[in-house]
N, C-alpha and C positions, 0 to 999 in steps of 0.2 A: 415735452413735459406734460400737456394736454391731455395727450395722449395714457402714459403712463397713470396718471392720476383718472382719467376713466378707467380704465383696465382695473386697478384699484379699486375704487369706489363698485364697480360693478360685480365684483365679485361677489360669488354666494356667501361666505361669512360676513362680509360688512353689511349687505343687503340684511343678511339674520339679523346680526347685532342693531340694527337698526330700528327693526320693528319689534323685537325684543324691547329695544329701549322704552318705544312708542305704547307699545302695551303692558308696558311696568307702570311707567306713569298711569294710563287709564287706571291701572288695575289698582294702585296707591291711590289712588283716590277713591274709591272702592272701599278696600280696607279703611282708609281714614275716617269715611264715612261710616261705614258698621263700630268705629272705636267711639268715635265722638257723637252719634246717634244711638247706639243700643247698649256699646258695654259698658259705658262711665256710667251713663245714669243710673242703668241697675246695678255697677258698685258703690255709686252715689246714695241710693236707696236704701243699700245691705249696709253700710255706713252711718245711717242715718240723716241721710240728705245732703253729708258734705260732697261739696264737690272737688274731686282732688286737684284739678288745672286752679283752683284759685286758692291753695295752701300757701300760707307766707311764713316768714318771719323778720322782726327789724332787729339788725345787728348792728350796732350803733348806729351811722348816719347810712348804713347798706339797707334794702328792702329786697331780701332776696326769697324768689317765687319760686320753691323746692318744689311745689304741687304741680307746676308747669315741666319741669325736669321730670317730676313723676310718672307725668302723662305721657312724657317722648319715651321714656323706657315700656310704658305700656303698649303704647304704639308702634315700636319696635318688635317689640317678641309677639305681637299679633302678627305684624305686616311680614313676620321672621317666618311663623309657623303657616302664614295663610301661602307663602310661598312654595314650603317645600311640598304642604300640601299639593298643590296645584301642580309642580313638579309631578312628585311621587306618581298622580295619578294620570297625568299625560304621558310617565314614562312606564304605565302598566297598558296605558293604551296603547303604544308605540309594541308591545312586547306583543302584545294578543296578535297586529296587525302583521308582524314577520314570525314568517312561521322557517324551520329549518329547510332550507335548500337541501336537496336529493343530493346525493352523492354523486358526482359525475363518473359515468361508467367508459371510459374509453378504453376501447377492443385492445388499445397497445401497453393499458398501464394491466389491465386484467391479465393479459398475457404474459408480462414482468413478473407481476405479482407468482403468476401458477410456474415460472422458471424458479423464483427464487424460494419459492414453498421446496417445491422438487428438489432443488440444491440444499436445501439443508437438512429435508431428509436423506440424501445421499451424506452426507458428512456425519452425521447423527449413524447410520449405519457403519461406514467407516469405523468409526469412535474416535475422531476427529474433534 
């Protein structure tokens, strides 16, 4: 069973998905910090100094923080967009990096190839 579950674990996709994991976290906290360090305050600012993470309202005996709910939607569609970015542009680098493979020229398919050219212009003459 040891055994199996190395075999597993060692594999290149769980290996990916791992360090995938490891640098999403880094990277969330990244984004987190550009949301909560540079883009609240300056909508804070355009606002007039409200801060949105501390928007309330009391609903009867409830104190319910919408400004905090606001901020995880804002922090979402950052942390959404800062991703596909990041994406996008690792998979324009991956593109530039493979370039198309040559056509492989082997002497037996070329040779198929010029039989079955031949054979159908022979039937094409025919009127076949």
């Amino acid at each position: 069973m040891w055994q199996e579950f190395k075999k597993f674990a060692l594999k290149g996709n769980v290996m990916d998905l791992a360090i995938g994991v490891i640098i999403g976290a880094a990277f969330s906290k990244i984004v987190t910090s550009l949301v909560n360090d540079i883009i609240t305050p300056i909508v804070g600012m355009l606002l007039g100094g409200i801060d949105i993470s501390k928007l309330s309202i009391d609903f009867y005996k409830a104190h319910i923080t919408y400004g905090a709910f606001l901020q995880s939607v804002v922090d979402f569609f950052i942390v959404a967009f800062s991703i596909f970015f990041f994406v996008k542009l690792i998979t324009q680098f991956k593109r530039k990096e493979q370039k198309p493979a040559a056509p492989k020229t082997d002497p037996q398919e070329l040779l198929l190839r010029e039989i079955r050219d031949i054979l159908k212009e022979q039937s094409v003459e025919r009127g076949q």
